[in-house]
C-alpha positions in Angstrom: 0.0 0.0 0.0 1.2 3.4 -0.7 1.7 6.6 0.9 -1.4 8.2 0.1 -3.9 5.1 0.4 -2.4 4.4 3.7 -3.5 8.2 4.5 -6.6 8.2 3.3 -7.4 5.1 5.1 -6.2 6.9 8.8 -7.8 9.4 7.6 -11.5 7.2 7.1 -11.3 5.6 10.4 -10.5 8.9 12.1 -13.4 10.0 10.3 -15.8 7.0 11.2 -14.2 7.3 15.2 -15.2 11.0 15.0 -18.8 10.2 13.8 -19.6 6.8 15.9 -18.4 9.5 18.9 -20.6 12.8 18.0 -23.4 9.8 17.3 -23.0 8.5 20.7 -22.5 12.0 22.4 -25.5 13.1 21.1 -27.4 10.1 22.0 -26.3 9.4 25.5 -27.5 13.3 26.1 -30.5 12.6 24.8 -31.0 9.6 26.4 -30.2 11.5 30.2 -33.8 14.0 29.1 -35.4 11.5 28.7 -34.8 8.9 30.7 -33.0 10.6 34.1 -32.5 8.3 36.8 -33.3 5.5 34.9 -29.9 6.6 32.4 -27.8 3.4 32.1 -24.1 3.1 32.1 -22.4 4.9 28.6 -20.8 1.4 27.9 -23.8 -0.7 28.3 -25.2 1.5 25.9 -23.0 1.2 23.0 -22.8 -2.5 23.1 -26.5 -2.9 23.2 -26.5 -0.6 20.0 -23.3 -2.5 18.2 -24.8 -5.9 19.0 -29.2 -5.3 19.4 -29.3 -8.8 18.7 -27.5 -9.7 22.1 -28.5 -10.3 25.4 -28.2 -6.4 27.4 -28.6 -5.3 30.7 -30.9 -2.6 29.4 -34.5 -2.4 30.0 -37.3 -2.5 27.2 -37.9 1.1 28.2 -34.2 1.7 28.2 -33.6 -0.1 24.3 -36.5 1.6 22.7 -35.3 5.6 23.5 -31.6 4.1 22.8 -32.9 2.7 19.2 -35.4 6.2 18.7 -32.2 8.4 19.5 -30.3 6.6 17.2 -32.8 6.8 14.0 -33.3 10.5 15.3 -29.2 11.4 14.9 -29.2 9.3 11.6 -32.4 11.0 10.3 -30.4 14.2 11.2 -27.5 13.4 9.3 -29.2 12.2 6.4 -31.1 16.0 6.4 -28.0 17.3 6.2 -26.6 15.6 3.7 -29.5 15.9 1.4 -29.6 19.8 2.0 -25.7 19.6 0.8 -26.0 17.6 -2.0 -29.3 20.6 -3.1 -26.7 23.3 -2.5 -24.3 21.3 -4.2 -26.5 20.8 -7.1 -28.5 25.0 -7.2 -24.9 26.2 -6.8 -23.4 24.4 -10.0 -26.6 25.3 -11.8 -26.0 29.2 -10.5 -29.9 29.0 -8.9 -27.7 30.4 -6.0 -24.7 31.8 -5.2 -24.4 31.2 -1.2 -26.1 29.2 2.0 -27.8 32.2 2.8 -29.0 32.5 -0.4 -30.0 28.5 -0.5 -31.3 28.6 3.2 -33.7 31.3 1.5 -35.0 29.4 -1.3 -35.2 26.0 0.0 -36.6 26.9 3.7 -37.4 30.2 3.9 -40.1 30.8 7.1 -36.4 29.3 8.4 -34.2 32.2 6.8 -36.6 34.7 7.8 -36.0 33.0 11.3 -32.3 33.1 11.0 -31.8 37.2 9.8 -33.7 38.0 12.7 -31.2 36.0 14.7 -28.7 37.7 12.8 -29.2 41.1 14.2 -30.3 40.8 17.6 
């Protein structure tokens, strides 16, 4: 393997680490709202959502807000990626020229919400 294959491959598991983390982060917080003193431990967390399949210490209660705040960060994340790929797609077609501009045109009771944040 070369130089820059061996790169790009630290550079795709840093990437997946960095995701699987911001993923969990977000999930274990959302978890703790909804679930307070019920919370489990971080770690029995991400194995039950490696591994669903396998036997867990968590509770029904505890699985089903897991799985939900899992789907809800992937459903997220595939928003995002859509609204790129329009951007993307209006920019190279010179429909717009900037986010703002896209953020406008695509959601814009949003934008109006966003200039307004802008100047306060």
């Amino acid at each position: 393997m070369n130089v820059f294959e061996e790169t790009t491959k630290q550079l795709l598991q840093a990437l997946i680490a960095n995701a699987e983390k911001e993923a969990m982060d977000y999930i274990l917080q959302e978890m703790q709202t909804v679930l307070g003193e019920e919370m489990p431990e971080a770690d029995a967390v991400r194995t039950y959502l490696q591994d669903p399949d396998n036997s867990t210490t968590l509770s029904a209660e505890q699985q089903i807000v897991a799985m939900d705040k899992l789907l809800e960060c992937a459903e997220v994340n595939l928003r995002t990626l859509c609204d790129l790929i329009r951007y993307q797609q209006l920019k190279d077609a010179g429909v717009v020229n900037s986010v703002k501009e896209f953020l406008h045109l695509v959601h814009p009771d949003d934008a109006c919400d966003i200039s307004k944040e802008d100047t306060d």
